[in-house]
Residue frames as qw, qx, qy, qz and C-alpha x, y, z in Angstrom:
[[0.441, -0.521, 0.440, 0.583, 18.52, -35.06, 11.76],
 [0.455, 0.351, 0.579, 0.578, 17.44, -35.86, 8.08],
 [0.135, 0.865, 0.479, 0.053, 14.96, -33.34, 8.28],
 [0.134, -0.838, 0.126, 0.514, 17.33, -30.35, 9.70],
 [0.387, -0.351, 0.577, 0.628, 19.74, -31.49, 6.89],
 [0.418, 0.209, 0.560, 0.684, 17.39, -31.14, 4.07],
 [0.012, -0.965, -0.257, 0.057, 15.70, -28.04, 5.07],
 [0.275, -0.709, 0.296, 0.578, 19.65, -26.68, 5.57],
 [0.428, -0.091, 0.590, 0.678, 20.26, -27.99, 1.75],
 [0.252, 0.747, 0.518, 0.332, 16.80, -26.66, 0.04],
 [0.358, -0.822, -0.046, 0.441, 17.96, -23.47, 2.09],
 [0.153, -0.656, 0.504, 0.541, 20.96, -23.08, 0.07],
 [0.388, 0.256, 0.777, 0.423, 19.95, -24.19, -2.97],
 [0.170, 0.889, 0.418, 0.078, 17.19, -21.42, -2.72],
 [0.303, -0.811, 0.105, 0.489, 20.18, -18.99, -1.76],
 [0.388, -0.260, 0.640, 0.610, 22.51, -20.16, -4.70],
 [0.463, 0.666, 0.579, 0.080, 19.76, -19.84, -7.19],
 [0.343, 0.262, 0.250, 0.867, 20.70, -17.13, -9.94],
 [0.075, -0.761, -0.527, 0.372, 18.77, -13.70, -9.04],
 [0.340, 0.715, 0.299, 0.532, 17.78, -10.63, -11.03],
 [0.422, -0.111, -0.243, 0.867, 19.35, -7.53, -10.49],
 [0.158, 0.792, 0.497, -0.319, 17.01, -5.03, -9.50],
 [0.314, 0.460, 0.381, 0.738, 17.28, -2.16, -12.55],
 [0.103, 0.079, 0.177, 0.976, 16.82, 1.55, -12.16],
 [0.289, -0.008, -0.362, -0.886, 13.45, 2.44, -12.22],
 [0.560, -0.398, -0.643, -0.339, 11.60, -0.44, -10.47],
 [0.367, -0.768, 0.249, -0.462, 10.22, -0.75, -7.39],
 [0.015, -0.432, 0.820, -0.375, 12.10, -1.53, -4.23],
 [0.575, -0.314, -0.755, -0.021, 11.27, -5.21, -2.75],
 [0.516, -0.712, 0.002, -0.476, 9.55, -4.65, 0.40],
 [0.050, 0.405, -0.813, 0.415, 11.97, -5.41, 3.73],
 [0.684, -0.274, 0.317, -0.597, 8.74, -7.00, 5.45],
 [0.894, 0.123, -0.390, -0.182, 9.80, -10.72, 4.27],
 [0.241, 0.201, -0.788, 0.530, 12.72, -11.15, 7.37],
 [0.774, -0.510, -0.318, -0.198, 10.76, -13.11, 10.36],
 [0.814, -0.337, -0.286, 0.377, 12.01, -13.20, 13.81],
 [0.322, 0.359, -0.204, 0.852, 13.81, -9.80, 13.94],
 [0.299, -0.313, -0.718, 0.546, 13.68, -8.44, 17.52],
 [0.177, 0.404, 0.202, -0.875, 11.48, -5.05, 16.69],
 [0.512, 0.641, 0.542, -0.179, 8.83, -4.90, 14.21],
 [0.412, 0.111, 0.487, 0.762, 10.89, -4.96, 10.56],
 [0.101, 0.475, 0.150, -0.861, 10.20, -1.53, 8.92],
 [0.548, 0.567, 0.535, 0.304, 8.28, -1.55, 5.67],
 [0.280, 0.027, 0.343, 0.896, 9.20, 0.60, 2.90],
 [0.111, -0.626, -0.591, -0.497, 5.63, 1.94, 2.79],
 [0.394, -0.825, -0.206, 0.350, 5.92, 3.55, 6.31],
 [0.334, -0.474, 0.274, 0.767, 8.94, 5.67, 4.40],
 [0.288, 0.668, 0.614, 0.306, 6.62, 6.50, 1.31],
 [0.106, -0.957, -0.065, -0.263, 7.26, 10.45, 0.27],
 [0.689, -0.573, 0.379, 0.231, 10.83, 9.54, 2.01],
 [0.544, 0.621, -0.562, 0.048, 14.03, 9.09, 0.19],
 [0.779, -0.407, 0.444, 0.176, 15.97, 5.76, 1.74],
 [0.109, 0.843, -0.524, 0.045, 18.94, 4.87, 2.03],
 [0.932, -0.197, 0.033, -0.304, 19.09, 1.04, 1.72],
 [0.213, 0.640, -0.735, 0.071, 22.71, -0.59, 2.69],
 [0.956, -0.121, -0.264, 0.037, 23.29, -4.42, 3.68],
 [0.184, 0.763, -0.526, 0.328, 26.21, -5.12, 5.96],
 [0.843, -0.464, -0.260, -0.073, 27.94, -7.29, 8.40],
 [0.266, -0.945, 0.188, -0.017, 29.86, -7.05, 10.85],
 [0.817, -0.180, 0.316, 0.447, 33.22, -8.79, 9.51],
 [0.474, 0.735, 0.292, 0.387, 33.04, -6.08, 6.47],
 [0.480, -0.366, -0.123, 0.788, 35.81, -3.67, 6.76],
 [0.090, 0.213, 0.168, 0.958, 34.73, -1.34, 4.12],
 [0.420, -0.613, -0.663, -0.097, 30.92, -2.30, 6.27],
 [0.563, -0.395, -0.389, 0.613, 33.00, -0.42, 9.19],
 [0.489, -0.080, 0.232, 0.837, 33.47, 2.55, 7.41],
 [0.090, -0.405, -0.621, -0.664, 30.46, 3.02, 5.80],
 [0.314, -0.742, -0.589, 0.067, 28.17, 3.71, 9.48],
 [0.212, -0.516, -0.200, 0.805, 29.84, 6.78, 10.36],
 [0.009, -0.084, 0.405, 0.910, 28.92, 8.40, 7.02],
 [0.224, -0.565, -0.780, -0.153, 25.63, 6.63, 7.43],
 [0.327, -0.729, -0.469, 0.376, 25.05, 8.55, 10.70],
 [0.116, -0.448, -0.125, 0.878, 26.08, 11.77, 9.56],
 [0.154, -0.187, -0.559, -0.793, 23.98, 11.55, 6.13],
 [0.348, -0.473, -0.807, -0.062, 21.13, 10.53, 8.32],
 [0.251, -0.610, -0.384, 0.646, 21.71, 13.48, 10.81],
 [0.049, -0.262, 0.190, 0.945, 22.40, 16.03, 8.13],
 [0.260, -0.026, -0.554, -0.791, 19.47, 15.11, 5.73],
 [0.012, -0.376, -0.865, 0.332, 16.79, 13.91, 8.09],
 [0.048, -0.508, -0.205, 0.835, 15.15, 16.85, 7.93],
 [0.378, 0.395, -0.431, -0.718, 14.81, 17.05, 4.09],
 [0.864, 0.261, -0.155, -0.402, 13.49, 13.12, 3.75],
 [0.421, 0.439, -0.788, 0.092, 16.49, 10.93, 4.29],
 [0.741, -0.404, 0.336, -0.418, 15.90, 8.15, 5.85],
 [0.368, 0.332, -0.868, 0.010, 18.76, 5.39, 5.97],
 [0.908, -0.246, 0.242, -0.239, 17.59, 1.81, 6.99],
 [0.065, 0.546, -0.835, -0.005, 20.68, -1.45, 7.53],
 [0.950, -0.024, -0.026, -0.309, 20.26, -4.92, 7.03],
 [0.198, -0.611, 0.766, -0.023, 22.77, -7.03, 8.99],
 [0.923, 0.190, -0.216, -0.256, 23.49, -10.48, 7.42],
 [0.065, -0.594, 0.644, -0.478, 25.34, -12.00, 9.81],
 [0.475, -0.139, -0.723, -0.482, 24.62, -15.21, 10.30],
 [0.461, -0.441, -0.618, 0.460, 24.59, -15.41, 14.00],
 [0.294, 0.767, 0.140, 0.554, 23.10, -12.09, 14.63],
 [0.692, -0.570, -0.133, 0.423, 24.97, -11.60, 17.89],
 [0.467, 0.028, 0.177, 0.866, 27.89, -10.23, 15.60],
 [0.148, 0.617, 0.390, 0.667, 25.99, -7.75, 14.60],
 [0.507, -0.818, -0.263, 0.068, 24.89, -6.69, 18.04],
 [0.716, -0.348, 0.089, 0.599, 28.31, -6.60, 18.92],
 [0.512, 0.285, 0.292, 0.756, 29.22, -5.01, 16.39],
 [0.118, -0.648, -0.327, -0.677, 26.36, -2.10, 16.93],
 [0.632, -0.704, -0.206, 0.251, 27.49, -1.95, 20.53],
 [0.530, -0.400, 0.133, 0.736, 30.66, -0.28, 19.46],
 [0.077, 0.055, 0.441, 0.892, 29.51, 1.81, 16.22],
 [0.258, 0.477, 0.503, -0.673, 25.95, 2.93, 17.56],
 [0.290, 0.125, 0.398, 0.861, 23.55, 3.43, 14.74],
 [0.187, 0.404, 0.443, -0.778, 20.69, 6.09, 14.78],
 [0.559, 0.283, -0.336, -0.703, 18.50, 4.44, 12.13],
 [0.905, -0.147, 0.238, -0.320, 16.53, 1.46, 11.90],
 [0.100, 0.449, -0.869, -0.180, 18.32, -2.11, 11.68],
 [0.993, 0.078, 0.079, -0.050, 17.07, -5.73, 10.16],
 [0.328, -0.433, 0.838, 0.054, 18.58, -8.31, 10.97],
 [0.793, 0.456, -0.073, -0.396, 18.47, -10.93, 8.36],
 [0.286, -0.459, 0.808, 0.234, 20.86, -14.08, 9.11],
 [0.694, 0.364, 0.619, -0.049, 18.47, -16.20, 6.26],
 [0.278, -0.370, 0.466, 0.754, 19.51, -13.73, 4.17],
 [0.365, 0.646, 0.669, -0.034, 15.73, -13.50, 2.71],
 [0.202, 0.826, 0.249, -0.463, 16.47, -9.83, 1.77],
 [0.042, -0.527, 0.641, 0.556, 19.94, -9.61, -0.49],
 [0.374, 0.149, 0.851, 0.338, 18.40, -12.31, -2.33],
 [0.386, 0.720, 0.576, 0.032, 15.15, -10.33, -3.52],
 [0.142, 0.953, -0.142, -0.226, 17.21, -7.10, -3.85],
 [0.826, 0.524, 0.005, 0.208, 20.35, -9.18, -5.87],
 [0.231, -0.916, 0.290, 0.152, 23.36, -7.77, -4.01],
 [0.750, 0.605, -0.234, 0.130, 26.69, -7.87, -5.27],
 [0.533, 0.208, -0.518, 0.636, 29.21, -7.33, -2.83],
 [0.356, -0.804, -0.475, -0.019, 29.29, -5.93, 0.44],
 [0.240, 0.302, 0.754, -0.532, 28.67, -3.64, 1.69],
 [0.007, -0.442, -0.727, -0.525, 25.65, -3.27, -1.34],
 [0.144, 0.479, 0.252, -0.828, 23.38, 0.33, -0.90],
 [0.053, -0.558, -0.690, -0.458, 20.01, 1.29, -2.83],
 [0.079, 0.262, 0.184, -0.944, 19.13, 4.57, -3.06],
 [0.070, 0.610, 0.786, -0.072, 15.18, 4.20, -3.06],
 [0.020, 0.185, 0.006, 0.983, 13.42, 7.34, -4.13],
 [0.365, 0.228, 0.527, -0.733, 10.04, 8.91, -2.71],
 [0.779, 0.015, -0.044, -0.625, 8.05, 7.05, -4.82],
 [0.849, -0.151, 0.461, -0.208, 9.56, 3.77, -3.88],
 [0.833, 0.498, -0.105, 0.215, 11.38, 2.64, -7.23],
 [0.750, -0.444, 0.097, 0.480, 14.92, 2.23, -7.21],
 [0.126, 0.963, -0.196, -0.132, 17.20, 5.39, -8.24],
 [0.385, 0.711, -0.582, 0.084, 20.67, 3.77, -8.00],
 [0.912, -0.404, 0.059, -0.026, 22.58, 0.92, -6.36],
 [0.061, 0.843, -0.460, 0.273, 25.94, 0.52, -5.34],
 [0.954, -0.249, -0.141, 0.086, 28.46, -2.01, -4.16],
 [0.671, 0.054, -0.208, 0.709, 31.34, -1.20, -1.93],
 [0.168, 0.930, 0.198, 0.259, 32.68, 1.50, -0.01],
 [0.653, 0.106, -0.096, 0.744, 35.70, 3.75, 0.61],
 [0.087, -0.699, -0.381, 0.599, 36.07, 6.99, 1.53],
 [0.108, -0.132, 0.498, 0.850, 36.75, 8.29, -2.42],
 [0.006, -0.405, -0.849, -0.339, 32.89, 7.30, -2.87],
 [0.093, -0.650, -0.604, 0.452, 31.25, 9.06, -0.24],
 [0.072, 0.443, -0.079, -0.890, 31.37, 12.15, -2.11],
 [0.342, -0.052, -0.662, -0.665, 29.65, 10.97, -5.19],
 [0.180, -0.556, -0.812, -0.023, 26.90, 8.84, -3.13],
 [0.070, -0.501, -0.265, 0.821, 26.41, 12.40, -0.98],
 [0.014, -0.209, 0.546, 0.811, 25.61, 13.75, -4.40],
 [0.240, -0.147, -0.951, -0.125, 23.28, 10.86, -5.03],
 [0.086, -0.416, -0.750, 0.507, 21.26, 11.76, -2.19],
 [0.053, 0.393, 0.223, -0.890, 21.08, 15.37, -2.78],
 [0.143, 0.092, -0.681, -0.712, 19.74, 14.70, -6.15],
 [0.312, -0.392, -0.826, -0.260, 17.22, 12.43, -4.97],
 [0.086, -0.640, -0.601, 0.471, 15.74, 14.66, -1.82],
 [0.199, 0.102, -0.132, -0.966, 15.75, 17.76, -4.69],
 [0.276, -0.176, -0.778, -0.537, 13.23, 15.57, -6.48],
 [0.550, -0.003, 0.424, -0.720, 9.49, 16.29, -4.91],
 [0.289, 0.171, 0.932, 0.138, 6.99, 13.13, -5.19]]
Protein backbone atom coordinates (compact mmCIF):
# COMPACT_ATOMS: atom_id res chain seq x y z
CA UNK A 1 0.00 0.00 0.00
CA UNK A 2 2.95 2.46 0.79
CA UNK A 3 4.54 1.48 -2.21
CA UNK A 4 1.35 1.97 -4.70
CA UNK A 5 0.96 5.36 -2.87
CA UNK A 6 4.35 6.66 -3.53
CA UNK A 7 4.78 5.50 -6.99
CA UNK A 8 0.99 7.26 -7.48
CA UNK A 9 2.66 10.59 -5.81
CA UNK A 10 6.26 10.56 -7.75
CA UNK A 11 3.73 9.94 -10.74
CA UNK A 12 2.20 13.21 -10.33
CA UNK A 13 4.80 15.10 -9.25
CA UNK A 14 6.57 14.00 -12.57
CA UNK A 15 3.19 15.09 -14.34
CA UNK A 16 2.94 18.54 -12.50
CA UNK A 17 6.49 19.35 -13.24
CA UNK A 18 6.73 22.62 -15.48
CA UNK A 19 7.36 21.49 -19.31
CA UNK A 20 8.75 23.21 -22.38
CA UNK A 21 6.68 24.07 -25.09
CA UNK A 22 7.75 22.49 -28.10
CA UNK A 23 8.68 25.72 -30.63
CA UNK A 24 8.30 25.79 -34.36
CA UNK A 25 11.02 24.32 -35.96
CA UNK A 26 12.10 21.43 -33.69
CA UNK A 27 11.71 18.07 -33.90
CA UNK A 28 8.61 16.17 -32.94
CA UNK A 29 9.09 13.87 -29.64
CA UNK A 30 8.82 10.43 -30.78
CA UNK A 31 5.16 8.66 -29.74
CA UNK A 32 7.23 5.33 -29.02
CA UNK A 33 7.51 6.22 -25.08
CA UNK A 34 3.52 4.96 -24.24
CA UNK A 35 3.91 1.11 -22.96
CA UNK A 36 1.08 -1.23 -22.84
CA UNK A 37 -1.02 0.13 -25.76
CA UNK A 38 -2.98 -2.74 -27.36
CA UNK A 39 -1.21 -2.55 -31.09
CA UNK A 40 2.28 -1.73 -31.64
CA UNK A 41 2.45 2.40 -30.88
CA UNK A 42 3.37 4.04 -34.26
CA UNK A 43 6.68 5.85 -34.43
CA UNK A 44 7.01 9.03 -36.14
CA UNK A 45 9.87 7.58 -38.21
CA UNK A 46 7.55 5.00 -39.96
CA UNK A 47 5.68 8.49 -41.23
CA UNK A 48 9.11 10.12 -42.34
CA UNK A 49 8.51 11.99 -45.97
CA UNK A 50 4.74 12.12 -44.43
CA UNK A 51 3.07 15.19 -43.16
CA UNK A 52 1.14 14.26 -39.60
CA UNK A 53 -1.37 15.32 -38.10
CA UNK A 54 -0.75 15.01 -34.32
CA UNK A 55 -4.05 15.70 -32.01
CA UNK A 56 -4.47 14.49 -28.23
CA UNK A 57 -8.00 13.87 -27.06
CA UNK A 58 -10.40 12.28 -24.74
CA UNK A 59 -13.32 11.19 -24.72
CA UNK A 60 -15.19 13.70 -22.20
CA UNK A 61 -13.86 16.66 -24.67
CA UNK A 62 -16.71 18.20 -26.43
CA UNK A 63 -14.78 20.32 -28.75
CA UNK A 64 -12.56 16.43 -28.80
CA UNK A 65 -16.11 15.29 -30.37
CA UNK A 66 -16.03 17.56 -33.04
CA UNK A 67 -12.73 17.51 -34.05
CA UNK A 68 -12.83 13.36 -35.47
CA UNK A 69 -15.15 13.96 -38.16
CA UNK A 70 -12.89 16.63 -39.70
CA UNK A 71 -10.07 14.35 -38.73
CA UNK A 72 -11.57 11.61 -40.95
CA UNK A 73 -12.34 13.64 -43.78
CA UNK A 74 -8.76 15.48 -43.79
CA UNK A 75 -7.34 12.03 -43.56
CA UNK A 76 -9.57 10.70 -46.49
CA UNK A 77 -9.15 13.76 -48.63
CA UNK A 78 -5.30 14.20 -48.21
CA UNK A 79 -4.09 10.66 -47.79
CA UNK A 80 -3.07 10.48 -51.00
CA UNK A 81 -0.82 13.61 -51.01
CA UNK A 82 1.06 12.58 -47.44
CA UNK A 83 -1.40 13.23 -44.70
CA UNK A 84 -1.30 11.13 -42.23
CA UNK A 85 -3.34 11.98 -38.92
CA UNK A 86 -2.35 9.91 -35.77
CA UNK A 87 -4.73 10.42 -31.95
CA UNK A 88 -3.59 10.05 -28.63
CA UNK A 89 -6.40 9.26 -26.17
CA UNK A 90 -5.66 10.37 -22.54
CA UNK A 91 -8.23 8.99 -20.82
CA UNK A 92 -7.39 7.66 -17.88
CA UNK A 93 -9.26 4.46 -17.95
CA UNK A 94 -8.84 3.75 -21.55
CA UNK A 95 -12.18 1.99 -21.85
CA UNK A 96 -13.65 5.63 -22.38
CA UNK A 97 -11.91 5.96 -25.14
CA UNK A 98 -12.94 2.67 -26.65
CA UNK A 99 -16.29 3.62 -26.05
CA UNK A 100 -15.97 6.51 -27.23
CA UNK A 101 -14.29 5.12 -30.72
CA UNK A 102 -17.14 2.65 -30.86
CA UNK A 103 -19.50 5.42 -31.72
CA UNK A 104 -17.17 7.96 -33.79
CA UNK A 105 -15.04 5.25 -35.75
CA UNK A 106 -11.63 6.55 -36.57
CA UNK A 107 -9.66 5.55 -39.79
CA UNK A 108 -6.18 6.44 -38.47
CA UNK A 109 -3.95 5.15 -35.99
CA UNK A 110 -4.80 5.61 -32.11
CA UNK A 111 -2.41 5.67 -28.75
CA UNK A 112 -3.71 5.28 -25.97
CA UNK A 113 -1.86 7.01 -23.26
CA UNK A 114 -3.78 7.01 -19.73
CA UNK A 115 0.03 7.89 -17.99
CA UNK A 116 -0.13 10.60 -20.02
CA UNK A 117 3.77 10.01 -20.97
CA UNK A 118 3.08 11.81 -24.32
CA UNK A 119 1.31 15.48 -23.62
CA UNK A 120 3.97 15.83 -21.20
CA UNK A 121 7.01 15.58 -23.76
CA UNK A 122 4.96 17.43 -26.43
CA UNK A 123 3.69 20.34 -23.58
CA UNK A 124 -0.02 20.50 -24.42
CA UNK A 125 -2.15 23.21 -23.51
CA UNK A 126 -5.62 22.47 -23.65
CA UNK A 127 -7.60 19.97 -25.22
CA UNK A 128 -8.07 18.98 -27.67
CA UNK A 129 -4.02 20.13 -28.49
CA UNK A 130 -2.88 19.25 -32.51
CA UNK A 131 0.80 19.39 -34.05
CA UNK A 132 1.16 19.71 -37.43
CA UNK A 133 4.54 17.69 -37.92
CA UNK A 134 6.09 18.27 -41.30
CA UNK A 135 7.96 15.65 -43.66
CA UNK A 136 11.01 16.14 -42.14
CA UNK A 137 9.75 15.52 -38.68
CA UNK A 138 10.14 19.08 -36.96
CA UNK A 139 7.22 20.75 -35.78
CA UNK A 140 5.35 23.30 -38.29
CA UNK A 141 2.56 24.53 -35.97
CA UNK A 142 0.54 23.60 -32.89
CA UNK A 143 -2.76 24.33 -31.84
CA UNK A 144 -5.11 24.14 -28.90
CA UNK A 145 -8.81 23.80 -29.21
CA UNK A 146 -11.34 23.29 -31.69
CA UNK A 147 -14.55 24.66 -33.25
CA UNK A 148 -15.83 24.61 -36.39
CA UNK A 149 -14.55 28.53 -37.24
CA UNK A 150 -10.92 26.84 -37.08
CA UNK A 151 -11.18 24.09 -39.34
CA UNK A 152 -10.77 26.26 -42.19
CA UNK A 153 -7.54 27.83 -41.21
CA UNK A 154 -5.98 24.35 -39.87
CA UNK A 155 -7.23 22.88 -43.59
CA UNK A 156 -4.99 25.63 -44.85
CA UNK A 157 -2.26 24.51 -42.51
CA UNK A 158 -2.17 21.26 -44.01
CA UNK A 159 -2.27 22.29 -47.52
CA UNK A 160 0.72 24.38 -46.94
CA UNK A 161 2.56 21.74 -45.36
CA UNK A 162 1.83 18.70 -48.07
CA UNK A 163 2.84 21.68 -50.89
CA UNK A 164 6.23 21.58 -49.18
CA UNK A 165 8.45 18.51 -50.82
CA UNK A 166 11.18 16.97 -48.26
Amino acid sequence: MVRRTLAALCAMSLAMAPARALEPGQPAPELAVVQGADAATPRLADFRGKVVYLDFWASWCGPCKQSFPWMAAMQARYAAQGLQIIAVNLDADSEDGRRFLAATPAAFPVIFDPQGKLPRLYAIKGMPSSFLIGRDGRVRKQHAGFNPGIRQQLEADLQSALEEQP
